[in-house]
PAZAPA-4460 file (N, C-alpha, C; in steps of 0.05 Angstrom, whole numbers, plus 32768, in hexadecimal, padded with zeros to 4 digits):
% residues 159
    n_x    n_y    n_z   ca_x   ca_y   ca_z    c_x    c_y    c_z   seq   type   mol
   8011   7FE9   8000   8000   8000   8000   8012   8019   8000     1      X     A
   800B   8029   7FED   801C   803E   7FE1   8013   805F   7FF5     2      X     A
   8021   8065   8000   8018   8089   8014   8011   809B   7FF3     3      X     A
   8008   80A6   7FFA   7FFB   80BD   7FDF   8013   80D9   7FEF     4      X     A
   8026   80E3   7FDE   8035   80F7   7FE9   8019   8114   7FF1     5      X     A
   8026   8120   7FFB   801D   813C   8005   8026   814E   7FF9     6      X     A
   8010   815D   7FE2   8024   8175   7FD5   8028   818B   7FEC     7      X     A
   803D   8195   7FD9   8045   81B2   7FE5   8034   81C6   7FE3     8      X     A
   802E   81D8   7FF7   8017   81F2   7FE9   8033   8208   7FE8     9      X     A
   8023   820E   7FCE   8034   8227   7FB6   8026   8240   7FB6    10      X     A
   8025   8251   7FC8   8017   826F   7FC7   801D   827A   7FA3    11      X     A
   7FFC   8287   7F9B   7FFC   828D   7F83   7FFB   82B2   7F93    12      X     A
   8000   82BF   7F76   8009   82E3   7F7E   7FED   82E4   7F88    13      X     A
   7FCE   82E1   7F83   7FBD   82E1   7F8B   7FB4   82E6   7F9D    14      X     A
   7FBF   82CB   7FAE   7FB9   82CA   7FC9   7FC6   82D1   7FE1    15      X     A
   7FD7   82EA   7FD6   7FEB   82F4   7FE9   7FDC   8312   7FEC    16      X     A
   7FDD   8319   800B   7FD7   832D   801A   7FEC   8338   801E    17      X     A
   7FFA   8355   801E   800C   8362   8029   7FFC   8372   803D    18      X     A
   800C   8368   8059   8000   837B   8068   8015   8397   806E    19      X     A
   8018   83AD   807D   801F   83BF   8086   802E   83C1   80A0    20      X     A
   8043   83C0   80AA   8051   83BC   80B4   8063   83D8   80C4    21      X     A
   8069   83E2   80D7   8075   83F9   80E4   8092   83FD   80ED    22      X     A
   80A2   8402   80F3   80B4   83F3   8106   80C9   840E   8117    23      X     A
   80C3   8417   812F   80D7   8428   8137   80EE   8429   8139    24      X     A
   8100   842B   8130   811A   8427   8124   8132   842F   8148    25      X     A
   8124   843F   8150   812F   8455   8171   8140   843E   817C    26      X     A
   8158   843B   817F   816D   842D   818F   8166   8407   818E    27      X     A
   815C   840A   8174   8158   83ED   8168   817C   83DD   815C    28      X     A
   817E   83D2   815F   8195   83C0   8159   8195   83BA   813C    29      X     A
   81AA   83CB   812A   819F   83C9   810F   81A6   83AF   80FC    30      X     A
   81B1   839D   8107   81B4   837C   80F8   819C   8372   8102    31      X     A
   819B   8370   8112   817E   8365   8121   8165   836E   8111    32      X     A
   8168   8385   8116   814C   8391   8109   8146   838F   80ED    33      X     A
   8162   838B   80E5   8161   8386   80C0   815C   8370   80BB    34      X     A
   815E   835A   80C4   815E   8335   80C3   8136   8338   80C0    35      X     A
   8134   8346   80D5   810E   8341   80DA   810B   834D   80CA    36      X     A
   8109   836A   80BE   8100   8372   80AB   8103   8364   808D    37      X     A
   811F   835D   8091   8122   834A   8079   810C   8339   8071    38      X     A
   810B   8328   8087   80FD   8311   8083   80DF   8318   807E    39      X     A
   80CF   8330   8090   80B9   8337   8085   80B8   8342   8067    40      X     A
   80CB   8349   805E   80CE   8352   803A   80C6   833E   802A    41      X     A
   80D1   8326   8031   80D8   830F   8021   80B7   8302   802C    42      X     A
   80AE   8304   803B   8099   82F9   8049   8099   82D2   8052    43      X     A
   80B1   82DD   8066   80BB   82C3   806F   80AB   82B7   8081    44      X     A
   809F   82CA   8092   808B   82C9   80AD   807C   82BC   80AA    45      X     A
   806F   82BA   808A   804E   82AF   808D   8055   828E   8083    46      X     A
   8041   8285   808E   803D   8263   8082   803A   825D   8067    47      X     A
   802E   8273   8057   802F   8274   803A   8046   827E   802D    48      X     A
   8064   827A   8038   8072   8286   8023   807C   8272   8008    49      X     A
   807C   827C   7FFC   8089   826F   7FE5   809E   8283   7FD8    50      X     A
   80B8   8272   7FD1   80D4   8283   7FC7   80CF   828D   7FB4    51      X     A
   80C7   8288   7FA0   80BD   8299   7F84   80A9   82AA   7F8B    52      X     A
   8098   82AA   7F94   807D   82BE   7F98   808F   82D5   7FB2    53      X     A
   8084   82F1   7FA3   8086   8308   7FBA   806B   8300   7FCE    54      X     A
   8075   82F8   7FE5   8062   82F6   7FFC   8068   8308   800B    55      X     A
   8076   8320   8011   807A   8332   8026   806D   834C   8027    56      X     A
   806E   8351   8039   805D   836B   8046   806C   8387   804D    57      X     A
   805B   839B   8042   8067   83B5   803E   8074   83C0   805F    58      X     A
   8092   83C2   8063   809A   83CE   8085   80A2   83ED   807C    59      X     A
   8097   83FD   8090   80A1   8414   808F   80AD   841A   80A7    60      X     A
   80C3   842A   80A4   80D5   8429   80BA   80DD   844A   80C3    61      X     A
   80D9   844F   80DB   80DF   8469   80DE   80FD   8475   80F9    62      X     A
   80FE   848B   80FC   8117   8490   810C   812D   847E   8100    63      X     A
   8133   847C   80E8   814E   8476   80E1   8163   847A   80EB    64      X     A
   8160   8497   80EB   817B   849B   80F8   8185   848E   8114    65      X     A
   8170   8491   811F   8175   8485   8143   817A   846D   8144    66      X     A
   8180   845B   812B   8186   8442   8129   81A9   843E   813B    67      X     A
   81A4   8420   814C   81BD   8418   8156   81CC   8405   814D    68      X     A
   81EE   8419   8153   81FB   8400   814A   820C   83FC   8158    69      X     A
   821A   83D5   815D   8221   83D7   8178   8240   83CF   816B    70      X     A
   824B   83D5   8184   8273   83D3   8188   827B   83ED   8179    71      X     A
   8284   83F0   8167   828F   8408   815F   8290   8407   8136    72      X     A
   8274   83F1   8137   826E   83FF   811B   8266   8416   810D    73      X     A
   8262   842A   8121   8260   844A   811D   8277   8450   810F    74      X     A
   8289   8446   811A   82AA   8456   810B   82B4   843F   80F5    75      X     A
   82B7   8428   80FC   82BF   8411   80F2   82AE   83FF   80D0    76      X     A
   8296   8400   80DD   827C   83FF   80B7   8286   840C   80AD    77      X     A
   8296   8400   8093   8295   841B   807D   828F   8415   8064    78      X     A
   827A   8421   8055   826C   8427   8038   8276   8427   801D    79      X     A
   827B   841A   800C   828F   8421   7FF5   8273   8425   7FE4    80      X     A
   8281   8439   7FCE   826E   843C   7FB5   827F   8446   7FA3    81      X     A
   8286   843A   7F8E   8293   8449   7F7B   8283   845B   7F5E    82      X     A
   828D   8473   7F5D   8288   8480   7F4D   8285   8480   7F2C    83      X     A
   828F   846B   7F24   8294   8460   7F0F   82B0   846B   7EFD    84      X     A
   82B9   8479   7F04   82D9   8487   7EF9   82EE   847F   7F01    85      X     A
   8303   8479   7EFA   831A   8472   7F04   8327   8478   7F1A    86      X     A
   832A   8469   7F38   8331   8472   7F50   831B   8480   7F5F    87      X     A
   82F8   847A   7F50   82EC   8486   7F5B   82D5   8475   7F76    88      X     A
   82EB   8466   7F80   82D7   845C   7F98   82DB   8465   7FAE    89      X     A
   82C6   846D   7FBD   82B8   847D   7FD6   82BA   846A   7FEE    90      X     A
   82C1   8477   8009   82B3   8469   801C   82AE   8483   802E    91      X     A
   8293   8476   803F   828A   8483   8053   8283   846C   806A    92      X     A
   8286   8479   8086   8282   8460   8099   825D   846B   80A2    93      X     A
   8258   8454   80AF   823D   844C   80AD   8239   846B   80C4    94      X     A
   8245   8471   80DB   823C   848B   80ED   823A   849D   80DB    95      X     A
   8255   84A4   80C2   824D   84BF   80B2   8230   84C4   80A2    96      X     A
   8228   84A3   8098   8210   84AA   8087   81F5   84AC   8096    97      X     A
   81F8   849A   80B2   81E5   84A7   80D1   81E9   84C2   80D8    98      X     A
   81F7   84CE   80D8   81F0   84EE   80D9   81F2   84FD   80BE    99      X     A
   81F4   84EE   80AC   81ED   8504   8093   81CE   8505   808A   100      X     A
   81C6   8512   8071   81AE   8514   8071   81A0   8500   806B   101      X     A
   81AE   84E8   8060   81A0   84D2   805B   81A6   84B6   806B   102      X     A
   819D   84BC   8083   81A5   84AA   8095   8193   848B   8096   103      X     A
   8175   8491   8085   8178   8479   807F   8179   8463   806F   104      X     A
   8198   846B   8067   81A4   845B   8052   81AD   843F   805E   105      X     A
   81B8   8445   8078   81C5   8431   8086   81B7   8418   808F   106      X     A
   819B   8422   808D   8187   8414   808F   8187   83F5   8078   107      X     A
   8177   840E   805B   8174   8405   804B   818A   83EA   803B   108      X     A
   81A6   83EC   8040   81AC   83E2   803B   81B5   83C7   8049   109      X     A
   81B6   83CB   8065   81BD   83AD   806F   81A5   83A4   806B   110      X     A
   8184   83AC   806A   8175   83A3   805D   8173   838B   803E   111      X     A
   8180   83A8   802B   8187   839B   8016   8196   837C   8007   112      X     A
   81B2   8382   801F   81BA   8373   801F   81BB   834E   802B   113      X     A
   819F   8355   8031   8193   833E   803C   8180   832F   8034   114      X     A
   817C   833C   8019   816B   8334   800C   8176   8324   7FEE   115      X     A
   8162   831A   7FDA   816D   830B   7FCB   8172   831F   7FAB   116      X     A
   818D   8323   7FA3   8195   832B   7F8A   8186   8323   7F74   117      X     A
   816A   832A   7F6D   815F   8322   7F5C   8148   833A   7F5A   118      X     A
   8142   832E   7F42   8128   8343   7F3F   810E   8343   7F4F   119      X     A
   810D   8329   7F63   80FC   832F   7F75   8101   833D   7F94   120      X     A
   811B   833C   7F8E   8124   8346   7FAE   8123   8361   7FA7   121      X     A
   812A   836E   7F91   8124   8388   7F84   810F   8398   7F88   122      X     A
   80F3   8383   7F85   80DA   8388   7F89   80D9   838E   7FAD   123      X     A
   80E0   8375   7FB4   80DA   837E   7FD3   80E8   8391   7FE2   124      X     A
   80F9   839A   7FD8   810E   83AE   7FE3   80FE   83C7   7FDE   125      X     A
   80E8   83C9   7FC9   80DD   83E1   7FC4   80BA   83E6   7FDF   126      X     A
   80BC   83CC   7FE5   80A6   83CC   7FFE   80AC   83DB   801F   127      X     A
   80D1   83DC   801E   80D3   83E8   8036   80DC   8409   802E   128      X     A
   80C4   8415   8043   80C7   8433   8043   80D8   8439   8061   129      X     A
   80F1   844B   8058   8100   844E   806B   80FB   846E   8072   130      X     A
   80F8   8476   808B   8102   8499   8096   810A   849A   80A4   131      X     A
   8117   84B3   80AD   812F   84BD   80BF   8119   84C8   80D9   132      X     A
   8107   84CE   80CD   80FB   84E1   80E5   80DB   84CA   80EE   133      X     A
   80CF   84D6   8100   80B0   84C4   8102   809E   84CA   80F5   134      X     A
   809B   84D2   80E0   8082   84E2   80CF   808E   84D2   80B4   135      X     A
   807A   84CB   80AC   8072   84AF   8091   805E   84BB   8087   136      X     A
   8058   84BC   806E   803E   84B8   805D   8030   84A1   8056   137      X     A
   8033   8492   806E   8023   8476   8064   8012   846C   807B   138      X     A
   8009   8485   8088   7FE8   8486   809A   7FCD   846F   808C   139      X     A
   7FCF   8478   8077   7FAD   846C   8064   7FB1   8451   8065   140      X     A
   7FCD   8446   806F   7FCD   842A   805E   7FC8   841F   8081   141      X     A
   7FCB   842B   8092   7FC4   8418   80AB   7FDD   8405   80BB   142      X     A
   7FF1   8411   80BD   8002   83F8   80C8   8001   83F5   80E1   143      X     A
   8006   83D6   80DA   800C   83CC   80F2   802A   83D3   8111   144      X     A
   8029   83D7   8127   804D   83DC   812D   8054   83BD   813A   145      X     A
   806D   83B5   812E   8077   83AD   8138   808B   83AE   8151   146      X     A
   808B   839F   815E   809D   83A9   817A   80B2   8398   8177   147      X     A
   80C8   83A1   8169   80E1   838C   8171   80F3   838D   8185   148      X     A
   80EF   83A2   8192   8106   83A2   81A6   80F7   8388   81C4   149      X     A
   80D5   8386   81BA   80C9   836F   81CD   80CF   8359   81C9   150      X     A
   80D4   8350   81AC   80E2   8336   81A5   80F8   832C   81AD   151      X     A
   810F   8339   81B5   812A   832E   81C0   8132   8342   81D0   152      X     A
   8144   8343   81F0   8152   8359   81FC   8167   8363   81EC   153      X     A
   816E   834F   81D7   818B   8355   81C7   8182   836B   81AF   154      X     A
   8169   8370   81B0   815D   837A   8191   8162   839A   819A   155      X     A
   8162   839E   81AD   815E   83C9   81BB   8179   83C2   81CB   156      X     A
   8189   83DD   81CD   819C   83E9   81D7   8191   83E7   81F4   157      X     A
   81AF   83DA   81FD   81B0   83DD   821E   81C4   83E9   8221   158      X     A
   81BE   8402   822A   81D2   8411   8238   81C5   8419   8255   159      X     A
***
């Protein structure tokens, strides 16, 4: 007597809900906080994920700047970007672009980089809204807040 296998369930684009998502960024641990957000991009959380299908949910993230970073990656993180000219590569460390005007770059990218090099990680990278300050234009859509610094003692600055 032969077992009949169990298929796999395959989420179609259909049946995927993006929900709305918040996250106060204020003396949050910024590897930590990037891994979760990650994984809500990719929509790892839910029981319906499937690797091909965008299953993730729109996070908007505020107080960038007040983001933490711990040991002395303030001085030590540092940013390359090259300009495309000869001898023309840049660095800046992760504290200079925290107090410059676009502080949340620092964000966006350990974000980025946690995601998958493809044209769908592309897509989801365009679901997280990042700001420096607490004021968002994305009141209408209803989000939800997440509390991560309640998830782990390691996730919020102890000082």
């Amino acid at each position: 007597m032969r077992m009949q296998a169990q298929k796999s369930y395959s989420a179609k684009p259909s049946e995927v809900e993006a929900k709305w998502w918040i996250i106060d960024a204020e003396d949050l641990v910024l590897g930590r906080m990037a891994v979760i957000v990650a994984d809500r991009l990719r929509g790892k959380h839910k029981p319906m994920f499937t690797p091909n299908i965008d299953c993730g949910d729109h996070i908007i993230i505020i107080n960038a700047e007040k983001v933490y970073l711990t040991g002395n990656k303030k001085d030590n993180k540092v940013y390359h970007r090259h300009t495309g000219y000869p001898g023309g590569l840049k660095s800046r460390t992760a504290g200079e672009i925290l107090e410059g005007p676009h502080s949340d770059r620092v964000i966006r990218k350990a974000v980025e980089r946690m995601l998958p090099k493809t044209k769908m990680g592309r897509a989801q990278l365009r679901k997280l809204k990042v700001y420096p300050g607490t004021e968002h234009p994305h009141e209408s859509q209803q989000p939800e807040k997440i509390d991560i610094a309640a998830l782990s003692n390691k996730n919020k600055r102890n000082d």
